[in-house]
N, C-alpha and C positions, 0 to 999 in steps of 0.2 A: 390497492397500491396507487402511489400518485406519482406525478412530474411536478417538478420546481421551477420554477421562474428561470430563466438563465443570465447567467451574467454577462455582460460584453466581454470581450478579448482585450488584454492589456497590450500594450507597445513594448516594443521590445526598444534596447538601449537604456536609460534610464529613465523612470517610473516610480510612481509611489503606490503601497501597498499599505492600505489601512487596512488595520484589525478595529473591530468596535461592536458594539452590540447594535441590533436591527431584529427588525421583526420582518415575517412574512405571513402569509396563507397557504402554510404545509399542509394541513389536509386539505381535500379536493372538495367540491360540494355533494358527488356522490356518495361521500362516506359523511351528510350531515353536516348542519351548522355549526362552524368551530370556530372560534376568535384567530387572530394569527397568533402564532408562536414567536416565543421571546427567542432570539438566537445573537451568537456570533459568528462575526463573519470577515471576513478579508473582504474591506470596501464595501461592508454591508449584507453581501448576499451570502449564500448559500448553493451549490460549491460558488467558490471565489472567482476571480476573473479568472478565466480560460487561458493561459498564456500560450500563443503560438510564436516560434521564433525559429530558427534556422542553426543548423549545425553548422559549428565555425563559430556563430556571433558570441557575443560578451553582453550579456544580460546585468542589467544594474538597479536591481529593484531595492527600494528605501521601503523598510518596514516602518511606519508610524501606529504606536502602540493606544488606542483609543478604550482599550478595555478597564476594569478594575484591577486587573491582575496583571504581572507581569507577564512577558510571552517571550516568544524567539519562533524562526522559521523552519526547518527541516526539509531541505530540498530531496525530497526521497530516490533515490538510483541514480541521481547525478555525481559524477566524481568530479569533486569540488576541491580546491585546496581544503585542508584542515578548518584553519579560520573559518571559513563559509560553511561550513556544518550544519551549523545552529544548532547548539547541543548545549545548556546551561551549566556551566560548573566545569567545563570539559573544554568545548571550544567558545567558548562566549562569554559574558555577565547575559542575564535574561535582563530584556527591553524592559525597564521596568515603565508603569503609566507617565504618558505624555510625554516619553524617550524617545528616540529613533535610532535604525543601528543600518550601515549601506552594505548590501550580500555583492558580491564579485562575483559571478559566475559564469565561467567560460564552459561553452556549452560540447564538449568534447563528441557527445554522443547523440542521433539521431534515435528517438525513440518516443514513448508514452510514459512520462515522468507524472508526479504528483507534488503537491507541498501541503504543510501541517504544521501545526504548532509541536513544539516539542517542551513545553514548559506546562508541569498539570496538565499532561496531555490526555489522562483520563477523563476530564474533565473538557476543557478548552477542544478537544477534537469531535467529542461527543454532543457540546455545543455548535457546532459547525465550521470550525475554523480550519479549512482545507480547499485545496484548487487543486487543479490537473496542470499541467505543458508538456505541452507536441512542441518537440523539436524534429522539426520537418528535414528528410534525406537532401541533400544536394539533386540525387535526383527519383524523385519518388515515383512508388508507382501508381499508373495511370487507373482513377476513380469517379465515380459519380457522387458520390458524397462520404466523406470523412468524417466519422460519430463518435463523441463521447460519451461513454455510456458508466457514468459514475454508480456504481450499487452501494447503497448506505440502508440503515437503519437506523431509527429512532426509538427511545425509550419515553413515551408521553401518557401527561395523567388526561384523566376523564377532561379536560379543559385543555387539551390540545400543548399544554405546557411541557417543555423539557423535565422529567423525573431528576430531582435534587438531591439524588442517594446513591452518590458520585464514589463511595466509599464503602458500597455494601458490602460486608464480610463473605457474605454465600458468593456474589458474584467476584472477588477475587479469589477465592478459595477454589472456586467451579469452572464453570466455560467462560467466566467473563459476562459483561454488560450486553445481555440483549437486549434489542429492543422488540416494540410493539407494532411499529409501521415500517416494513419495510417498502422502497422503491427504487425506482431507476432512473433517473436525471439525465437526460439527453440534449447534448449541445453540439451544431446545432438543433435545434427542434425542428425535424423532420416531419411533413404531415403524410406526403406520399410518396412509394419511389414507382419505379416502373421493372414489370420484368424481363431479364436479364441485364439490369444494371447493376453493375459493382461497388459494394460497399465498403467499407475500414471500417471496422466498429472496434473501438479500443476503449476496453473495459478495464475498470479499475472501482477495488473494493475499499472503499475507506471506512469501512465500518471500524468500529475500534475493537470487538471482539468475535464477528460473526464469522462464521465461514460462507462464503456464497457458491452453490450449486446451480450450474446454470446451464440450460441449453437456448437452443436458435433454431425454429422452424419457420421452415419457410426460404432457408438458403442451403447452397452448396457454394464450400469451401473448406478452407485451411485457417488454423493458428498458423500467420505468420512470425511471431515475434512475444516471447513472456519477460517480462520485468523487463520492456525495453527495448530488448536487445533481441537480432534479429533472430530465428532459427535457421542454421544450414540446411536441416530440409523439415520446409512444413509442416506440422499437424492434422492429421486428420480433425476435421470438427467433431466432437461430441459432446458428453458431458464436461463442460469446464469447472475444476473447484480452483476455488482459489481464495485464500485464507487472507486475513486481512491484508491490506499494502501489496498485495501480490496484481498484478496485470496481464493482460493477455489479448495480444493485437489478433482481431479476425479481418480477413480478405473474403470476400464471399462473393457470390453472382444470386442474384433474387429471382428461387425457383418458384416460390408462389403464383398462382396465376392472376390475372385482375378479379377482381374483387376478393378477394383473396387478403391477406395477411403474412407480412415479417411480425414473429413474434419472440419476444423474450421471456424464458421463463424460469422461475425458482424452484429449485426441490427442494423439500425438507420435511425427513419423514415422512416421507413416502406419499408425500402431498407435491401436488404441478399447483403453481401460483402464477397466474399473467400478471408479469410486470410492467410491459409496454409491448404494445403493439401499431404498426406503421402498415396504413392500407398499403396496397397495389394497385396501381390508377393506369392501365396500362401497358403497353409493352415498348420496351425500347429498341431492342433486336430482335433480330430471328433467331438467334440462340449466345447462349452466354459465354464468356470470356475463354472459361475453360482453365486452364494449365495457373496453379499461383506460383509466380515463380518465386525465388528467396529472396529477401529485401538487401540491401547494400550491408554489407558487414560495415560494424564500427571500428574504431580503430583501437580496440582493446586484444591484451595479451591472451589468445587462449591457450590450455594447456595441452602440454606435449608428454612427454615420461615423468614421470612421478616420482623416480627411483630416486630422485636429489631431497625430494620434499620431506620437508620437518614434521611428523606427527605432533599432533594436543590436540587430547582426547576434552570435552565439556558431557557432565552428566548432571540430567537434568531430576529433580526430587522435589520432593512439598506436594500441596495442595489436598484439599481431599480426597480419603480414601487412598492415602499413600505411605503410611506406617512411617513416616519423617520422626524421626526422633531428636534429633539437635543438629544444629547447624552454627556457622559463624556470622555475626552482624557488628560492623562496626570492628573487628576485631576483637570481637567476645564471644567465645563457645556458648550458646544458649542451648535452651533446651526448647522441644516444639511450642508449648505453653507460652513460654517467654517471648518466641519468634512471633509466634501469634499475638499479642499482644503488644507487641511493636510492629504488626503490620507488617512483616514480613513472611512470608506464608511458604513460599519458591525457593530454591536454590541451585545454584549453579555452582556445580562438584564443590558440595557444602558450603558456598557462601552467598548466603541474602543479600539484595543491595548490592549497591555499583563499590568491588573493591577499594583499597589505598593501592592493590599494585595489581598490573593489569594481569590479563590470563598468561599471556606472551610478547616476549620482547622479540621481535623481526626487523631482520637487515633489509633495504632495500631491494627487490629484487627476490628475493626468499623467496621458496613454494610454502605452505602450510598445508598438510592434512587436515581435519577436524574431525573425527568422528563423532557424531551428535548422539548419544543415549538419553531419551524419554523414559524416565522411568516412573512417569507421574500416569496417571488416569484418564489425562486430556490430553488434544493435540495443543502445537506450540507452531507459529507462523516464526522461525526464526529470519531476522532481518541482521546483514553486516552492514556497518556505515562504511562509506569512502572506496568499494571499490564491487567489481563482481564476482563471481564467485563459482564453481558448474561441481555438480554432483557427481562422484566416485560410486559407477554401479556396481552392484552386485558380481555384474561379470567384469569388472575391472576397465568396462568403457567411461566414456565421461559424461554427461548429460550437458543440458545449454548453460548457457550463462546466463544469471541468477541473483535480485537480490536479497530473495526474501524465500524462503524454503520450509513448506507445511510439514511436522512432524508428528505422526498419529501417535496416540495413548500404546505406551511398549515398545517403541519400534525406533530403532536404530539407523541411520543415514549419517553417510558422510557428504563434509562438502569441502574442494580442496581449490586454494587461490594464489595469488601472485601478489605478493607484498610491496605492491609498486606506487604507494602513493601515501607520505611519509606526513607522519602526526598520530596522534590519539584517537582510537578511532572504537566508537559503540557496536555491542553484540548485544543484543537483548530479543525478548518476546514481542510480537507485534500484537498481540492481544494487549491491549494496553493495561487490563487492569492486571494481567498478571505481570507485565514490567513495574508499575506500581509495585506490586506486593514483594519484589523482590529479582525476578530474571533480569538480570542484565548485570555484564560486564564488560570488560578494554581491552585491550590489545593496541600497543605502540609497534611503529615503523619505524625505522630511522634510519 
């Protein structure tokens, strides 16, 4: 596993934000001599500049498009006006080369955001083209150091090169594009902490189809905060998964002893993978913080009774191993053969591709229901654009608030939300190549 270079932190107010192709030295030299890797990146690097900025401000970053291909932004879990999306076709024209386009975004919410391309994002994301932002509390809580801890994965051939099989059948059909190198990217790059001092480590998965399994030894704490937004009562730490675009803030005190180790690490298939690990150079107290208390609530609607709220049910089919027999595309009844063969593989209650009309039309203000049925083989990271969203349990309580919700092979979940932020707005797969292959539909506000 390796660490990546890091990038400096942008300015907040207005900024510019190049996309363009750069190279680095992705593998380490432990793992052998390897040329740098051809990639794209926001201002070159890999993840992009780190933006930190403050809740309340008005962030104004100018995308300038340096690549060969057209692009656009995707501020992931920020609520954004419409326009500011970055959604091609939907809320934008895509930047096309040597274009620029200026994002608006008032930063309503404190939390651990991300951005991405949202144009060929099967591709352009899988090149590297993604950054995180911390939108810092008004008033935070009190730490020894604040970590991003990006988990990605890369698909590379024997010459350290990005794999150019952006379009493989089996990997839209199946779990998606994994890759061959997976790591953890930590900014800033911590070399040592001391024990019992207190960490943030806010993780975030941008892999474009992975699921990441993760634990933390070496601390005691809490999940304060997923996709963002804070929890009213913390997390026990344990195993955290968390499906692509999905995040999850931890608060912790560093039990490790000196010489010792904070470690991070992957599961998968029943294999422990060290990702990164950060000595213990020390002690800093005589014993640690103790109590995490909950982080400031944002200033978003959560919900209350349900009994007003609009049901629309989304059922999910295709892929392999799923007895799909025909669906709609384009507004043509196809058959699976046909679907396949335009590259639509997925559907969303029978229809491949982003519809002509969207799943639901909502009044401002409206509750929506969703009941989500998987009826496919694989899980599904579903993500909503432009607002949050908290899960309807089992026993009729509600879960936190959410924008992006892991759905395993079979298995049915609801998610129910407040239609309070008026435009067109994207439902899709956060595995990208199966939005590619067809998941993803709309839903208007108005």
């Amino acid at each position: 596993m390796a660490i990546l270079p890091q990038a400096n932190s942008a300015a907040t107010g207005p900024f510019v934000l190049e996309a363009k192709p750069s190279s680095m030295q992705l593998v380490p030299p432990e793992f052998g001599q390897h040329p740098e890797t051809e990639v794209w990146g926001f201002d070159g690097t890999v993840p992009g500049p780190l933006i930190r900025a403050r809740q309340g401000e008005l962030l104004q970053p100018r995308l300038i498009n340096r690549l060969p291909q057209p692009t656009a932004v995707h501020w992931h879990g920020l609520r954004v006006p419409n326009a500011m999306d970055g959604v091609p076709g939907m809320t934008q024209d895509a930047v096309l080369p040597g274009d620029d386009f200026l994002y608006e975004l008032p930063l309503k919410d404190a939390g651990t955001y991300w951005y991405h391309s949202h144009n060929q994002s099967t591709e352009q994301v899988a090149r590297g083209l993604y950054g995180v932002m911390v939108v810092s509390e008004a008033e935070a809580p009190e730490t020894d150091h604040d970590i991003v801890v990006v988990l990605d994965d890369w698909r590379l051939s024997e010459k350290a090169q990005i794999a150019n099989d952006f379009g493989a059948v089996h990997d839209w059909t199946h779990a998606g594009r994994l890759g061959n190198f997976i790591h953890a990217a930590l900014t800033p790059q911590v070399s040592e902490v001391q024990q019992n001092q207190r960490l943030r480590l806010r993780f975030v998965n941008v892999a474009t189809d992975r699921i990441m399994t993760v634990s933390l030894l070496g601390l005691t704490g809490k999940i304060a905060a997923r996709d963002g937004m804070p929890l009213q009562e913390p997390e026990d730490l344990g195993l955290m998964v968390l499906g692509p675009a999905e995040r999850a803030d931890v608060i912790a005190d560093v039990s490790a002893a000196p010489g010792e180790s904070v470690q991070v690490v992957l599961h998968e298939r029943g294999t422990a993978y060290l990702l990164e690990e950060i000595e213990v150079a020390g002690r800093h107290a005589k014993a640690p913080r103790g109590v995490v208390a909950p982080l400031p609530d944002n200033p978003i609607t959560r919900l209350g009774s349900l009994s007003h709220a609009r049901r629309i049910s989304l059922t999910m089919e295709g892929g392999a191993m799923s007895g799909l027999r025909q669906g709609r595309y384009e507004g043509e009844l196809l058959s699976s053969q046909e679907l396949f063969e335009a590259g639509q593989i997925w559907t969303f209650n029978g229809e491949a591709g982003l519809p002509a009309e969207p799943i639901t039309t909502a009044q401002r203000g409206e509750i929506i229901r969703m009941p989500i049925h998987n009826n496919t083989a694989f899980p599904h990271a579903m993500h909503l654009h432009g607002t949050h969203f908290q899960e309807v349990l089992p026993d009729g309580g509600l879960g936190p608030l959410k924008d992006t919700l892991l759905v395993a092979r079979r298995e049915t979940r609801e998610i129910a939300f407040v239609a309070d932020n008026p435009g067109d707005w994207l439902l899709h797969c956060h595995m990208l190549s199966h939005q590619a292959a067809g998941m993803k539909t709309w839903l208007r506000v108005t």
